[in-house]
N, C-alpha and C positions, 0 to 999 in steps of 0.2 A: 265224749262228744262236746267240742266247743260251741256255747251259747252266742249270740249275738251280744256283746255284754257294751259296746261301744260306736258300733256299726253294725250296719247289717251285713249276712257273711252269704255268699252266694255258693251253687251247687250246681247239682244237675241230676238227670235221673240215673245216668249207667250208661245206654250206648252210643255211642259216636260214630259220625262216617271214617267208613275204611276204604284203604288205598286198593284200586285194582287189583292189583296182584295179591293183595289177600283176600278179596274177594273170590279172584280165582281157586286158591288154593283151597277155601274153605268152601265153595261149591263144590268142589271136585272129589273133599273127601266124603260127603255124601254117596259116592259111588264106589270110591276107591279108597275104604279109610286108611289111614299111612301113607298112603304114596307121594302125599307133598317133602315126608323127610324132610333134613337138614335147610333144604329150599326153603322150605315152607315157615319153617320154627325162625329162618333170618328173615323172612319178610315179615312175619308178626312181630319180632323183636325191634325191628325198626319203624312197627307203624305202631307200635306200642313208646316208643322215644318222641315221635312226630308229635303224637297225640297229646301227651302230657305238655310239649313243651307249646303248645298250642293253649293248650288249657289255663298255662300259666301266663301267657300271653292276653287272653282275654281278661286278666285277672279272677281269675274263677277260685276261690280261697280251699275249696273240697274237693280233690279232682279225684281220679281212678284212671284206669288202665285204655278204656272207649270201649272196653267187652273188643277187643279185637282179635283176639285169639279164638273167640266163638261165632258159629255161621248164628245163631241165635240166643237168648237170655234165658232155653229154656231147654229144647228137646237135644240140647248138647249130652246130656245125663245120660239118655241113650246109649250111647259109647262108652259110658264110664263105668254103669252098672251093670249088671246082672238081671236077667227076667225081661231083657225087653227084643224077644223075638216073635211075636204076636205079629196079627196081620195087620197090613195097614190101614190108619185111619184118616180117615180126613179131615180138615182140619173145625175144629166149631167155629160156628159163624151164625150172626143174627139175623137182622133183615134181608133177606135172600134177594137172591138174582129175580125173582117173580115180582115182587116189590116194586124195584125200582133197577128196570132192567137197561133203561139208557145209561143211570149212575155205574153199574155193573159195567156195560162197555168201555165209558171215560175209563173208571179204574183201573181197568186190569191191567195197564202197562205196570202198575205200583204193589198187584200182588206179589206175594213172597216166594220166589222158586223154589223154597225149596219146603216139600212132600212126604219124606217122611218120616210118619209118627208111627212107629209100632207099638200095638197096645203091650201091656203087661202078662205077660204069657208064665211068669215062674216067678218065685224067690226074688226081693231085690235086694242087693248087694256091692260091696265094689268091687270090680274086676280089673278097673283102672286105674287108681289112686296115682299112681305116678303123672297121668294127665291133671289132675286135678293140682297137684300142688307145684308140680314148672309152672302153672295156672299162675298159682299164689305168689309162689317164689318170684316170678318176671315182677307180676303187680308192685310186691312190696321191695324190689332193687330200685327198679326205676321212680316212681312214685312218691319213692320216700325219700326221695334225694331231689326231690322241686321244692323243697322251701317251703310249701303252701301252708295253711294253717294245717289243713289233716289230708288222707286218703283215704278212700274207702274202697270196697270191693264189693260186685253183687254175684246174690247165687238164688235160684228160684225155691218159693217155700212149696213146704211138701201139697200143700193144695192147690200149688199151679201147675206142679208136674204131673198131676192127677187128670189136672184140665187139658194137657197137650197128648199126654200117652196113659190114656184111658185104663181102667182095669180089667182082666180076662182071669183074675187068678187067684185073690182075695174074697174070703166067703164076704164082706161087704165091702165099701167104698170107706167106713171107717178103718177097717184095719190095713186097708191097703195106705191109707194118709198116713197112721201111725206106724204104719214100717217104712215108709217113705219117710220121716220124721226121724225115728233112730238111725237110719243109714247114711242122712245128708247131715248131722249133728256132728260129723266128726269135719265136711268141708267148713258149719259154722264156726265153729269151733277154733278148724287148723286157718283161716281169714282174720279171727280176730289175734290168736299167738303170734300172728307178722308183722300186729301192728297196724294193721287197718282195722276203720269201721267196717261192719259186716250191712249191707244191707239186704235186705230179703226184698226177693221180687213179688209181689200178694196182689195181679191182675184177678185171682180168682174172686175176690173178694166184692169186687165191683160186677165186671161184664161179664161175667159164667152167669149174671142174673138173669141176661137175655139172650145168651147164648145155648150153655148146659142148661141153666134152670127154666128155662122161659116158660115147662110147664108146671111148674111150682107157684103156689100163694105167696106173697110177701112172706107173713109169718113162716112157710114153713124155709123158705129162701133163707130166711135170716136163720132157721134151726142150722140150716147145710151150714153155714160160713162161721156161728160159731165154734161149729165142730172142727174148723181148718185153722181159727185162731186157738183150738187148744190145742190140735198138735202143731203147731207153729209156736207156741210156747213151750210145750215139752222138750219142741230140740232146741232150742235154746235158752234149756234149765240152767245152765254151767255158766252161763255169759251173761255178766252185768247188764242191765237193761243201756245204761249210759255208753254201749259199745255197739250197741245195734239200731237200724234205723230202719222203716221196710217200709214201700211204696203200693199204693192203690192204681189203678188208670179204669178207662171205660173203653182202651183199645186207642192207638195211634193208629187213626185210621181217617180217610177223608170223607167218610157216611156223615148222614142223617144225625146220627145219634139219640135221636127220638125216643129209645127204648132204654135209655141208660136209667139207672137205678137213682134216683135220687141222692145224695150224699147225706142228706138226713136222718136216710131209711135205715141206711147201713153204720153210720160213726159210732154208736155207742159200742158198737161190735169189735170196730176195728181200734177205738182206745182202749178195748179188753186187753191187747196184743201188749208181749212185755218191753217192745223196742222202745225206748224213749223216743225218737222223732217219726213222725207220720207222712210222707210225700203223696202229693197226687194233686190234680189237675185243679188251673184256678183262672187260666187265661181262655181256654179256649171258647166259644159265644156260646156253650153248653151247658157252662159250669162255670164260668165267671161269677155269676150272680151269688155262688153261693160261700164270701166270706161270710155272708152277714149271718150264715145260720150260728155263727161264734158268738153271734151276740146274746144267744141261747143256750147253746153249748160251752157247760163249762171244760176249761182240759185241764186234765188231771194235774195235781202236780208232779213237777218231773219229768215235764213230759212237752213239747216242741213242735210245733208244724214245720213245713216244707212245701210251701203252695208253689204250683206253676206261676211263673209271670210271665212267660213265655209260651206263644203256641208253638208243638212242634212240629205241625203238616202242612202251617202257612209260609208261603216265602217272603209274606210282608214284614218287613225288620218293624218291632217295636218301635216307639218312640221314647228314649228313655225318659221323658214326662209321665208317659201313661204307666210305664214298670212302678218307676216311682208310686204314682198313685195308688197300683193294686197295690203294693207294698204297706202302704200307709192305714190304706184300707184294713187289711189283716192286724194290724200294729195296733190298732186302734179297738180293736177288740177281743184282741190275747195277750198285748205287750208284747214292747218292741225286742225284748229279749225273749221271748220265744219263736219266734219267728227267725226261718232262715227260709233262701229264695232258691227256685230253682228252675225248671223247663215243665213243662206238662208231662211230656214222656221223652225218651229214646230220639236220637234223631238216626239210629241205625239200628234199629231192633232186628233187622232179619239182613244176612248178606247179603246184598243183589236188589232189595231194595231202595231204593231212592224219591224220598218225597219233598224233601228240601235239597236247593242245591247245597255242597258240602261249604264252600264259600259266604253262602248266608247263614248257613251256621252260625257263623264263625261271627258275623256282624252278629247276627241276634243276640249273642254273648254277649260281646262287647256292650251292646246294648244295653243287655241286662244290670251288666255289673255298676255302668255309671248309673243307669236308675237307681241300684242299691246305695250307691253316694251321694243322690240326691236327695233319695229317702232318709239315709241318716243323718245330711247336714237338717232336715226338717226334724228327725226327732230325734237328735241327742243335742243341735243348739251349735 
């Protein structure tokens, strides 16, 4: 993984907006898996071309694939393994519709369609390994022929697939991570032999706080999530730490966030994890505030942030002065070479979703990136 060693080098979290038609397609196999066929595999092929040459367009130096080939960053797994016939669950969720039931109305047009999550009923396993790697295969045809400085690829850690399709079949919640953990070890694994960065998706590790765990102590919150960064470590025993990167959030979501977990509470956990760089949110008015806990925290060496400069559920374009600043910010308390930039979250985390128009995206980017050029003519001179 390339360091900032002369400028600052921008990113992103993983998903991207997708074109209607694959929108469609991947809604639909929620009911009808397979049926988009050949259809279907030409319309991700070509919104997977779209995306990158987009990406390279915004000057974005780390791109991937936009996750277009998935209705989501997580209960895709579903389909691919084994054990997951269990009844359906719903989805976790924090401060309820009783709360704050007018916020409940505005949102809903921005909820996620799609429903289901069937818990873990059996054994898990692959059943469909061939999905998994056309997955990898597209990623690293396309991808690696943009020029960019690197690619990378995301795949959910064994503690967030825990969070979406619940367990019914494991004598505990540990053993059911750590077979979740040897079974997704061979997609980390076959991500990084292509040639890409592997990054793991780790929402568990922030908002299950106030989601799953909200009826847990701090202390014993933090016992659950170290238990998810060692088998998040386990499966990626085989894999240089300098090849994988994995990300935190508190939910892309347009709440309150009132109950998010401190980023305090939880860091020394998540620098346990053996990925060299760390992503998660730094723009949004929830969590901005908290570069300066770096001024505290020391990181390890060998080891990189990836803070948001970018919100991704507002459709106000940055001002690439203010990017600059967060940037500067961070810079100024980990060094400018540790630091790489990127979005707070997904700006397409679930098909059918839409919280930013796809168009301002694309500005926020742009945005972002000449921030990053401002930021570096300020600190390399």
């Amino acid at each position: 993984m390339k360091r900032s060693t002369d400028r600052i080098l921008t990113t992103h979290t993983g998903s991207l907006p997708r074109p209607q038609d694959v929108v469609d397609f991947l809604l639909a196999e929620e009911t009808n898996p397979g049926g988009g066929g050949a259809e279907m595999n030409a319309a991700v092929a070509r919104a997977v071309e779209d995306v990158v040459a987009k990406q390279v367009a915004a000057g974005l130096d780390v791109i991937n694939d936009g996750e277009q080939g998935r209705a989501d960053y997580t209960i895709h797994v579903k389909d691919r393994l084994t054990g997951y016939d269990g009844p359906n669950q719903p989805k976790p969720v924090g401060t309820d519709d009783e709360e704050f039931p007018e916020l409940a109305r505005m949102l809903a047009p921005f909820v996620t369609p799609l429903s289901h999550r069937p818990a873990c009923s059996g054994p898990v396993d692959w059943q469909d390994w061939d999905a998994a790697q056309a997955d990898i295969d597209r990623a690293a045809s396309v991808v690696g022929t943009a020029g960019t400085e690197e690619a990378f690829m995301t795949s959910p850690s064994p503690g967030q697939i825990s969070r979406f399709l619940p367990n019914l079949y494991y004598g505990s919640e540990e053993e059911y991570i750590f077979a979740l953990a040897d079974v997704m070890r061979r997609e980390y694994e076959a991500i990084v032999d292509a040639g890409l960065i592997l990054q793991l998706d780790c929402p568990d590790l922030a908002l299950s706080r106030h989601t799953i765990f909200k009826h847990l102590s701090l202390e014993d919150f933090r016992k659950e999530i170290s238990m998810h960064v060692d088998a998040l470590n386990h499966a990626v025993a085989n894999i240089p730490a300098e090849k994988v990167r994995m990300h935190i959030c508190w939910a892309s979501t347009m709440g309150p966030h009132h109950e998010d977990v401190p980023l305090i509470d939880i860091v020394d956990i998540i620098l346990g994890a053996k990925p060299m760089a760390f992503s998660f949110p730094g723009a949004n008015p929830r969590h901005e505030h908290e570069w300066k806990i770096w001024r505290d925290v020391k990181l390890p060496a060998g080891k990189m942030i990836i803070p948001g400069v970018i919100d991704t559920t507002s459709n106000f374009v940055e001002h690439p002065e203010l990017v600059s600043d967060r940037i500067q910010n961070y810079a100024s308390v980990v060094g400018r070479e540790n630091v790489m930039v990127g979005g707070d979250c997904g700006f397409g985390t679930f098909a059918g979703r839409v919280q930013v128009d796809r168009n301002i995206v694309w500005m926020k980017f742009a945005s972002m990136t000449e921030g990053a050029r401002m930021a570096s003519e300020q600190l390399w001179g």
